[in-house]
N, C-alpha and C positions, 0 to 999 in steps of 0.2 A: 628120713635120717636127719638129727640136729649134725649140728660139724662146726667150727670157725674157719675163718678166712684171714688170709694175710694178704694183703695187694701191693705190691715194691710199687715205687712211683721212682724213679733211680736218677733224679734230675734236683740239679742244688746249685744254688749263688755262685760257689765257689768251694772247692774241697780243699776242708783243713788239713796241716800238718799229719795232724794223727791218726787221719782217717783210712779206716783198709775196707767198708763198705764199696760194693760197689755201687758209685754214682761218676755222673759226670757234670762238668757244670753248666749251668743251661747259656747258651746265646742265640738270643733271634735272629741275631742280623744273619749267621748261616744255616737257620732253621733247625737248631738242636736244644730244644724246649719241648715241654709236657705239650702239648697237642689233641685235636677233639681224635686223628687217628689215633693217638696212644689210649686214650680213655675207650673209646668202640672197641680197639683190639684186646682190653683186659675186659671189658665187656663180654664180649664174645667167646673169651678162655672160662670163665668165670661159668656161663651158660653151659658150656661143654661140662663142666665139672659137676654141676646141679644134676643134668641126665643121669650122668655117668655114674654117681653117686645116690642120686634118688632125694639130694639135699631139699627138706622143707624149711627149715628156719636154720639161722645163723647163729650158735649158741654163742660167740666170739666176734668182733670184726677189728681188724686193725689195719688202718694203713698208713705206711713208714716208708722210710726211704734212705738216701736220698732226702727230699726235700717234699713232699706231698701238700705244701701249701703254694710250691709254686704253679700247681696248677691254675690258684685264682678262683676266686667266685665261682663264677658261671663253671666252668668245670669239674672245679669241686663240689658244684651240685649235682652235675650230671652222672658222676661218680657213683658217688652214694645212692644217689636214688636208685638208678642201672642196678646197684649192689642189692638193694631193699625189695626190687621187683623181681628180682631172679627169682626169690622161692615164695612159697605161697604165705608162711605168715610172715608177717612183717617188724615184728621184733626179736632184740636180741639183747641178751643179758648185758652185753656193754659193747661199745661202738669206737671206738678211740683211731683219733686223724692228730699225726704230728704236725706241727706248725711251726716253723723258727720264728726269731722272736719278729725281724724283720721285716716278716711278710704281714703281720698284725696286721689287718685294719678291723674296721668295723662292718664292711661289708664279705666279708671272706667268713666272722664271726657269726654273721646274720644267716650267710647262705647254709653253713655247718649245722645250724641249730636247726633253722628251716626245714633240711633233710634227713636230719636224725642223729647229729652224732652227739655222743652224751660224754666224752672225754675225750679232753687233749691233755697231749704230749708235749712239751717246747724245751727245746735243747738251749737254755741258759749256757750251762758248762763252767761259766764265771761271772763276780761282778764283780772286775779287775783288771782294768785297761790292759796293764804291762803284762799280766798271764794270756789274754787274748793275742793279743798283738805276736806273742812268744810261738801260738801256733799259727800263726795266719787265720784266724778267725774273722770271719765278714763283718760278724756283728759288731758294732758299738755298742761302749757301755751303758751308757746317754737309752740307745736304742732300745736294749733289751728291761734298760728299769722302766721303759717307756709303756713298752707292748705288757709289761707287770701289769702295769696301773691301766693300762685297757683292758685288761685280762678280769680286774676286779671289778669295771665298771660294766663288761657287757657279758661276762659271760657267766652265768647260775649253776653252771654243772659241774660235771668233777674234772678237775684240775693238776695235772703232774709235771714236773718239773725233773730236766736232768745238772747236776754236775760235774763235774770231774777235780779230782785232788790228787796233789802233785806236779800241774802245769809249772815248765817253768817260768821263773818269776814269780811264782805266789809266794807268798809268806806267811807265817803261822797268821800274823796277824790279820793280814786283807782274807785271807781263807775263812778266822772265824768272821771279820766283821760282814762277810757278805749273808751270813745268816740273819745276821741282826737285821737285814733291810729285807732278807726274803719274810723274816716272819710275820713283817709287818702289810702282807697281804692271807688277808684271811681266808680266801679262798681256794690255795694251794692245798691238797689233801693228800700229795704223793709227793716223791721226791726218791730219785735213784742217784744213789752217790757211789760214782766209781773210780776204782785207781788209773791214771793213767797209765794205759799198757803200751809199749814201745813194741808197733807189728814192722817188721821186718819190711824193706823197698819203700816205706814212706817216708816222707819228706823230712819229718821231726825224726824216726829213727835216723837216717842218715847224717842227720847235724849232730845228734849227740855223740853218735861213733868219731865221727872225724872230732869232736870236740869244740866245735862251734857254738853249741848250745851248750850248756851247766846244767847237772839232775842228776838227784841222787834217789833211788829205790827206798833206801830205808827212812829219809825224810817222806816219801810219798807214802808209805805205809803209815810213818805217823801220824800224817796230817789225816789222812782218811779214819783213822781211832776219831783224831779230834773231831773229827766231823760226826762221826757215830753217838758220841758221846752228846753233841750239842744238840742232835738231831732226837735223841732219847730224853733228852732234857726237854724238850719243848712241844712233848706231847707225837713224837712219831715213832710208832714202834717197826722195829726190823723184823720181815717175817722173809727175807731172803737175802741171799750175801749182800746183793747190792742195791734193796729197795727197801724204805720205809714208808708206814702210811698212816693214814688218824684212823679210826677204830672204821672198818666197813670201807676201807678205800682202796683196799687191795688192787693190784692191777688184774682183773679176769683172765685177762687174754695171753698175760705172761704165764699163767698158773696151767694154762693147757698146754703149753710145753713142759711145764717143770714137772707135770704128771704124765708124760708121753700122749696125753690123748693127741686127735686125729685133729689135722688142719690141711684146709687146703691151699696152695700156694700160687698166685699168680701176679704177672708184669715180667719185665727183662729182668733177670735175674733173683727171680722169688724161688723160695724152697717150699717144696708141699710134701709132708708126709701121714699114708695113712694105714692103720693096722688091720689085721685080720687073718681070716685065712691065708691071704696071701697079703703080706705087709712090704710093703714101697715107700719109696722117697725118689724125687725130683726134684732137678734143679735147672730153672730155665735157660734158656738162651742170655747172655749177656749183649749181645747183638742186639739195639734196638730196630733197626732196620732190619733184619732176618724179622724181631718179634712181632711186629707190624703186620710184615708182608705175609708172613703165614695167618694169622689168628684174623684179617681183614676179612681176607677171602676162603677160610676156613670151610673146608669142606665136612661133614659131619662123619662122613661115611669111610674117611680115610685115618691111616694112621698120621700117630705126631711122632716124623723124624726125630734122629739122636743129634740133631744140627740145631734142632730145636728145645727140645727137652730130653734131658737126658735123665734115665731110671734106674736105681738101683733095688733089689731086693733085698730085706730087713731079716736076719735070720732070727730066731727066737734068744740063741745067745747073745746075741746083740740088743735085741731090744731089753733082755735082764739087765745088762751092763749099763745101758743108758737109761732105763727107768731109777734105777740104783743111784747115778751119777748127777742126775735132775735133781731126782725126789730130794737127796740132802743137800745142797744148796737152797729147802727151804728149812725153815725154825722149826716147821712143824716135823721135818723128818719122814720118816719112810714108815708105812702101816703095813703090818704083817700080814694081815687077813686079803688085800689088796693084791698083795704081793701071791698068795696062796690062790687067789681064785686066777690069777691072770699069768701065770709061769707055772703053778701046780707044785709046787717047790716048800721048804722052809726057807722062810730069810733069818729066820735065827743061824739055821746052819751060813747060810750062803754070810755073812756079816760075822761070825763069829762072838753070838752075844754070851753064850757061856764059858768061852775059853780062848776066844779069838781074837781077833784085832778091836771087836764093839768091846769088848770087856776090855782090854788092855788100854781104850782110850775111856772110859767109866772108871776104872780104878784112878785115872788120873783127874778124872772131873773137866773132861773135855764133852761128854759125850750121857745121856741122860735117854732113860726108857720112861713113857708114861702109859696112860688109858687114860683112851677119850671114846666117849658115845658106845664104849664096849669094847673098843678096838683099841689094841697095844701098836705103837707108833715106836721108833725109832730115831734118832736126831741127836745133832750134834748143836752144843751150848753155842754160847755166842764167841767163848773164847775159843772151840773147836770151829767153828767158822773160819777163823781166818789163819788154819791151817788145812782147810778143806782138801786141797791140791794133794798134801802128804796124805791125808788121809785115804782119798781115792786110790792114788796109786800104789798104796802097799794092796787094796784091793783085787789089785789085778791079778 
């Protein structure tokens, strides 16, 4: 069985303002850092999952976090490799390790490449002191154009980049000029530009409620056009709400979710969901000390506790709903025939393309049918994009 994987590494510098991930921030001095037992216990989950599933190669890998470069060289070699030996072949269609900018060296770059991985992630966000500074961001600006210009000297492979628009403190204008300095690294080929979203109990929602912080929603929606538009200018097309890429850079690993395929999920608090006759989703322990001490000593022969992982089962109506709710959050839209061989259904019926809600957003020119390879696809334009939300929920 091919499958992808997702590995949570849940340990980072210091957690921003805006962040509802769960991570935690790493300190040595009371031993609360990525560690070789953290790496052996997703090791050893990872193994369990290969059996259990029959996995031979990894069509996907991705590991996020959190912070997954704080593991460091050496770890992060032992990581990956662990990942590469579980199944018998040893390639995968793409491989992607997040790195903040921080953690950049040259030898964390070396060990990555060394073990296989063929794309990074680095969470920019800004290059804009006073928008940083506004969320509690660790990085420096200094820092992040630093680990750039290391980015283009040592590493060959493909390259993604995130931001965020809307931070307070930015301004139309430091928002566009930080494009002008990203473009001038030629080896960037992705680039996911997101609104900043205000999650409830964090630190930045809390200051703007009381009124400490300044931010306004419909500035942040602008600014994020502006960034769509400069980002379209400059050779990156949008193939999802919030990802652009140069022709062939798509992110793999994201597209397995946006088509509901099967991934497997592990570390403290990773999600794995997989389909079939009988379809599941899991979510693990956020306990890193529970997830250690069970998956160290992991018995093979016994069940995994609900203290450890906890299971839900995926009904068929549900998986319609959420295949539905992916598929159009890409450009490409949702393909009938897909949809026909995996629900047994019309999506014409189920979307309303001759009298329903797809029609009524087509008569407005939000919303476009095409063929491709034979197969009639569904999708909403780019100015239906960033009414997605409406759109979904009259859905329901």
């Amino acid at each position: 069985m091919e499958i992808s994987l997702y590995v949570h590494v849940p340990f980072c510098r210091q957690k921003c303002d805006y962040c509802d991930f769960f991570s935690i921030p790493s300190n040595r001095a009371s031993c609360v850092c990525p560690d070789e037992k953290y790496v052996r216990s997703v090791l050893n989950e990872i193994r369990f999952y290969v059996k259990k599933y029959s996995v031979s190669r990894w069509k996907t890998v991705y590991i996020g976090g959190g912070t997954p470069s704080q593991l460091g060289a050496k770890l992060l070699f032992e990581l990956v490799s662990g990942i590469k030996s579980a199944v018998s072949d040893k390639t995968a269609d793409e491989f992607t390790v997040e790195m903040n900018p921080e953690d950049l060296a040259e030898d964390i770059l070396d060990s990555a490449q060394k073990a296989g991985v063929d794309r990074i992630s680095t969470g920019i966000q800004a290059l804009d002191q006073k928008a940083l500074d506004s969320v509690n961001r660790h990085c420096p600006l200094q820092t992040a154009i630093s680990s750039l210009e290391l980015l283009q000297k040592k590493w060959k492979k493909k390259l993604s980049v995130d931001f965020i628009a809307g931070l307070p403190g930015q301004t139309y204008s430091s928002f566009k000029k930080q494009f002008e300095t990203v473009f001038n690294f030629k080896n960037i080929d992705h680039i996911s530009l997101y609104s900043l979203t205000l999650e409830e109990n964090t630190p930045l929602y809390k200051k703007i409620e009381s009124g400490k912080i300044k931010w306004s929603q419909q500035k942040t929606d602008r600014m994020w056009i502006l960034g769509r538009k400069i980002l379209k200018e400059n050779g990156f097309i949008q193939y999802e709400v919030s990802n652009f890429a140069r022709t062939g850079a798509e992110s793999l690993h994201n597209k397995v979710y946006w088509h509901l395929e099967n991934y497997i999920g592990c570390g403290s608090g990773a999600c794995g969901s997989v389909y079939g006759e009988v379809s599941e989703r899991w979510t693990n322990t956020c306990s890193i000390k529970n997830y250690e001490n069970f998956w160290l000593d992991f018995n093979p022969e016994s069940e995994i506790p609900e203290s450890i992982r906890q299971v839900e089962k995926i009904d068929l109506q549900t998986q319609e709903f959420e295949w539905i709710i992916m598929g159009f959050r890409l450009l490409e839209g949702v393909c009938s025939e897909e949809f026909k061989k995996r629900f047994g259904k019309s999506l014409e019926e189920r979307i309303g393309v001759k009298d329903g809600l797809f029609f009524e957003w087509s008569k407005k020119h939000l919303a476009r049918s095409y063929k491709k390879d034979g197969k009639t696809f569904y999708a909403l334009n780019e100015r239906g994009l960033m009414l997605l939300n409406l759109f979904l929920e009259s859905l329901l």
